[in-house]
C-alpha positions in Angstrom: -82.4 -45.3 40.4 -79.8 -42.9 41.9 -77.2 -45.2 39.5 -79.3 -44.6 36.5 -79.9 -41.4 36.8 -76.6 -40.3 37.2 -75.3 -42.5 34.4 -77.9 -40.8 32.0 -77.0 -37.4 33.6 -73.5 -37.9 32.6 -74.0 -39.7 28.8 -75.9 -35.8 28.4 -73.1 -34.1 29.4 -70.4 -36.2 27.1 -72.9 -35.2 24.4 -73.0 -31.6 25.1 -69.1 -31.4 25.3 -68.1 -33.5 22.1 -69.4 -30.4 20.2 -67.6 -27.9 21.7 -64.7 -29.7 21.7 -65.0 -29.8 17.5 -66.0 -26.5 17.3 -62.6 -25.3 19.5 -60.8 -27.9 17.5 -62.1 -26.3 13.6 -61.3 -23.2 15.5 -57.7 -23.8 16.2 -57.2 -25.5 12.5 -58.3 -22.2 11.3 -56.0 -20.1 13.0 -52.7 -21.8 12.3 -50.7 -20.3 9.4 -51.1 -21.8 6.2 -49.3 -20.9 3.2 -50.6 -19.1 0.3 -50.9 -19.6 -3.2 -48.3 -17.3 -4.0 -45.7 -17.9 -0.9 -45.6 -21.7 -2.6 -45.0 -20.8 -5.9 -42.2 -18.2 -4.9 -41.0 -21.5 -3.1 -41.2 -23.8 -5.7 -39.8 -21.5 -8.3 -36.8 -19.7 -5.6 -33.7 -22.3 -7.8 -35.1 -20.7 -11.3 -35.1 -17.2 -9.8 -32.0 -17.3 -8.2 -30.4 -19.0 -11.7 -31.4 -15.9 -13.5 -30.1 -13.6 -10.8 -26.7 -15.3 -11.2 -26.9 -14.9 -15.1 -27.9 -11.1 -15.0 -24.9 -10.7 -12.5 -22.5 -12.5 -15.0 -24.0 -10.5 -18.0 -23.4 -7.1 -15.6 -19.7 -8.0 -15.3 -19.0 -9.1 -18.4 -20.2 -5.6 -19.8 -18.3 -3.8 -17.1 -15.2 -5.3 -18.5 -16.2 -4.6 -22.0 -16.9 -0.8 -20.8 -13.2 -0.8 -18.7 -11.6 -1.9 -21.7 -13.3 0.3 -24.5 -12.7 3.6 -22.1 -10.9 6.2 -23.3 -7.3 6.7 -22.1 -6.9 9.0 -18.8 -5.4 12.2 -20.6 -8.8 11.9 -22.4 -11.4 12.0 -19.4 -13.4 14.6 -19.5 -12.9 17.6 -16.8 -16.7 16.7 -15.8 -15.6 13.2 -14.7 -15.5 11.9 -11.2 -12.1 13.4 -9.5 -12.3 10.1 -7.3 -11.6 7.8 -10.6 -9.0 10.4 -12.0 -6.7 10.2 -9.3 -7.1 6.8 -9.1 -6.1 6.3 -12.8 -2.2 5.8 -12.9 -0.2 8.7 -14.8 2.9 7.8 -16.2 5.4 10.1 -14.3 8.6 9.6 -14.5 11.2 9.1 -11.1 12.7 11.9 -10.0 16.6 12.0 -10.7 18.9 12.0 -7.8 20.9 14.7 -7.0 24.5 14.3 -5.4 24.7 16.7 -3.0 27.1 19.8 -3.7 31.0 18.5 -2.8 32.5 21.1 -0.4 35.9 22.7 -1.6 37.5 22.0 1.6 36.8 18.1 0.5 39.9 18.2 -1.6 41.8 21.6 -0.1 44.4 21.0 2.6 47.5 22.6 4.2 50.0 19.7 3.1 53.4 21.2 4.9 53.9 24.5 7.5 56.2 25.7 9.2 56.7 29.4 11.3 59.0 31.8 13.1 58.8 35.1 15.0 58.7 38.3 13.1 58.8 42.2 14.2 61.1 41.6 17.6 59.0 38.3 18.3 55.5 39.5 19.1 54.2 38.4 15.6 54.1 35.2 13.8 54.9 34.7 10.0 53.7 31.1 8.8 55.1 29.8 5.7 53.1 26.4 4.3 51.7 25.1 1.0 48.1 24.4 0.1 47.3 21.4 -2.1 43.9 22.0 -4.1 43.2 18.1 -5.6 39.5 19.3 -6.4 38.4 19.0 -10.3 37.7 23.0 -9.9 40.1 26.7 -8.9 39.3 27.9 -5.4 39.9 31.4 -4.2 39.5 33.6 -1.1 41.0 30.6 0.9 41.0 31.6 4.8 43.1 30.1 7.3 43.0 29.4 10.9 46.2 28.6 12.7 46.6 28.1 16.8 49.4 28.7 19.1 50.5 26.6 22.2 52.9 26.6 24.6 55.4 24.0 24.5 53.2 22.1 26.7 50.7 22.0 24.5 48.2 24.3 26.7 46.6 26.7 24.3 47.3 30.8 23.7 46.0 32.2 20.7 44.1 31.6 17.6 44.6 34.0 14.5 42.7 33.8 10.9 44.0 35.0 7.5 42.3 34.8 4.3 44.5 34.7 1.3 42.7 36.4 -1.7 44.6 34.2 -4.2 43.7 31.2 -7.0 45.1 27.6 -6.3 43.9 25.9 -9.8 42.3 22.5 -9.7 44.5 19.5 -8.7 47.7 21.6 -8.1 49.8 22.9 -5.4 51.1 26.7 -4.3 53.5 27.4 -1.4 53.1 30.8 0.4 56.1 31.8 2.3 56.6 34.1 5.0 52.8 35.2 5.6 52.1 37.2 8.3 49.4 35.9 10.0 49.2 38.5 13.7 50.5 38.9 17.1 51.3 36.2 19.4 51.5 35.3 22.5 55.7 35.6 23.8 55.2 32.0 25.2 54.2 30.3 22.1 56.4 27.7 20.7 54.1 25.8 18.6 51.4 26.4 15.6 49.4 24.9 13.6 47.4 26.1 10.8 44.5 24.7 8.5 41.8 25.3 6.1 38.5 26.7 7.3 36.7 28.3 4.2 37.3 28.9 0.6 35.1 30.0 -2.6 35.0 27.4 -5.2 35.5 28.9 -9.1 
C-alpha cells in the first residue's frame, strides 16, 4: 500500500508540474525578440535602398562638376563670396624679376702702379701712382688709404686722401707727386689702395 500510494502521489505531482513547465515555457517564447514587420522589410529591401543612395551620390557629383565648370571666372566672384574659396582660387601673378644686386665701384677701380719719396725735409710723404677705372661708368671723389712700414715690415702709420677728381669709365689717370701727410722718420715702405669712391 505504502508503494501504491506513493506511486499515485508522485503520477499527481508530474501532472501538476507539466503545466507550469508550458506555461514558463509560452512565457519565455514570448519574451525573446522577434522582428517586426517593418525591421524585415527595411531588411529585405536595404540592396534597393542602398542602389539609390549610390545613384543620388553620382547625380550630386555629376552636377557639382557641371556647377565647377559653368562658374564664373575668379575676377568675377562676387565681394559677398566666401573669402575661404577666393584665396583658394589661383590668380595669375606673374614671378617677380630678379634683381642683380648694385656692382660696387671699387669692383673695377684699382691702384695699378705707386711709387713715393720724402717731401718737406723728410717728415712728409708724396705718393705718385695711377688709378685704372675698368668699370662701364666715371667715378669721382676717389679716397685713398696708404700704410707705412719700416723696412722690416712692422707697421707706423696710416694716412687717407681723397682725390676730388673724374677717372672716366674703362680708362686710366696717373697722379704724380700727391701729398698724402706726415710720416713716421723710420718709414721706408708704402703702400696705397682704394677704399671708397662715388660712382657717376
Amino acid at each position: 500500500m505504502r508503494i501504491a500510494g506513493w506511486s499515485f502521489g508522485k503520477s499527481k505531482a508530474r501532472r501538476a508540474v507539466l503545466p507550469a513547465i508550458a506555461i514558463a515555457g509560452c512565457a519565455i517564447w514570448l519574451m525573446l525578440p522577434q522582428a517586426s514587420d517593418a525591421e524585415s522589410h527595411s531588411t529585405a529591401t536595404s540592396p534597393e535602398a542602398t542602389r539609390v543612395t549610390q545613384d543620388a551620390s553620382r547625380n550630386d557629383d555629376t552636377a557639382g562638376v557641371q556647377a565647377t565648370l559653368s562658374s564664373p571666372a575668379p575676377s568675377a566672384v562676387s565681394p559677398d563670396a566666401n573669402p575661404a574659396s577666393a584665396a583658394a582660387a589661383p590668380l595669375d601673378i606673374a614671378p617677380p624679376e630678379t634683381v642683380a644686386p648694385a656692382q660696387s665701384p671699387l669692383d673695377g677701380l684699382k691702384i695699378v702702379s705707386q711709387s713715393w719719396r720724402r717731401g718737406g725735409l723728410g717728415s712728409k710723404a708724396v705718393v705718385t701712382f695711377t688709378l685704372r677705372n675698368a668699370n662701364d661708368y666715371a667715378v669721382r671723389d676717389i679716397e685713398i688709404a696708404c700704410t707705412f712700414a719700416r723696412r722690416d715690415g712692422s707697421h707706423l702709420t696710416d694716412r687717407r686722401r681723397i682725390i676730388p677728381d673724374t677717372v672716366n669709365m674703362k680708362s686710366r689717370k696717373r697722379y704724380a707727386g700727391m701729398l698724402v701727410g706726415f710720416v713716421n722718420v723710420n718709414a721706408n715702405k708704402a703702400k696705397c689702395s682704394v677704399v671708397t669712391a662715388s660712382r657717376i
